[in-house]
C-alpha positions, 0 to 999 in steps of 0.5 A: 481537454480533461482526460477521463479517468472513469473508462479506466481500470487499475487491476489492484490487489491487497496483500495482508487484510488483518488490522490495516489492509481492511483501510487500504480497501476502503481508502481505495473504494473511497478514490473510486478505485476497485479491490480486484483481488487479496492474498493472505497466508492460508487459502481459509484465511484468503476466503473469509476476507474476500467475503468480509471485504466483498472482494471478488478474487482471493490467493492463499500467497502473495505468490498467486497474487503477483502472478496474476496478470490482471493486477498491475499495483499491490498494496503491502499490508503484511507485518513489517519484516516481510515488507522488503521481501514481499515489495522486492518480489512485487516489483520482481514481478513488474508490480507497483508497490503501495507498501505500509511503513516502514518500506524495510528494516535497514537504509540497505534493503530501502536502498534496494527497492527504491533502486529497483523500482526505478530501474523496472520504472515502478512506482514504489510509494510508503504509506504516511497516512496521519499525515493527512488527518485533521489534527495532523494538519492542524498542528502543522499549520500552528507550528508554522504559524509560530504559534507554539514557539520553537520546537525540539521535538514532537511525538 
């Protein structure tokens, strides 16, 4: 027996909409899954994003955001130095955390959060998007094909 996922719903909220949290909603719309909410740093901001991206809920802080009880998982695309403060506070909070690269700054403050999640039995996932694209797979199956010899190094 298939469980159906379609009676299901994941309250989501995206933190961050300036140049990757606009993909974030649209990967997630693409998976079925609907954008509940978003936060950004100042309530003009927050307002001009939700009708951009046709979200229904806005906050002006992430704070708002974690304090909603209807969402349960929160993507972080914030600038990098605020990914560990905001991931911590996003699972303080009892939220899953889908955070953009990278997790932290310091091994120390990754340490932390993976800890953390798994102590709140959190999900606490990093982004590795190109991983997936074509060309990403592509070199991958030449490399492992031995198709381009041995190699040292790749950028």
């Amino acid at each position: 027996m298939t469980k159906d996922l379609t009676k299901h719903t994941i309250g989501v909220g995206v933190a961050g909409t300036g140049f990757i949290g606009p993909a974030h909603v649209e990967g997630l719309r693409r998976n079925g899954i609907t954008v509940a909410a978003l936060a950004e740093e100042t309530k003009e901001k927050a307002v001009q994003k939700a009708a951009e991206l046709g979200i229904p809920r806005w906050y002006a802080s992430l704070v708002e955001l974690l304090a909603d009880p209807s969402i349960q998982v929160v993507h972080l695309a914030t600038p990098n130095h605020l990914h560990f403060p905001h991931a911590k506070a996003a699972l303080m909070a009892g939220k899953h955390v889908v955070c953009e690269k990278p997790l932290s700054l310091t091994s120390k403050e990754s340490g932390e959060l993976v800890k953390l999640a798994a102590d709140k039995r959190l999900v606490n996932a990093v982004n590795f998007n190109i991983r997936m694209y074509p060309m990403a797979q592509q070199a991958r199956a030449a490399v492992q094909a031995g198709e381009l010899g041995s190699l040292f190094i790749i950028q």
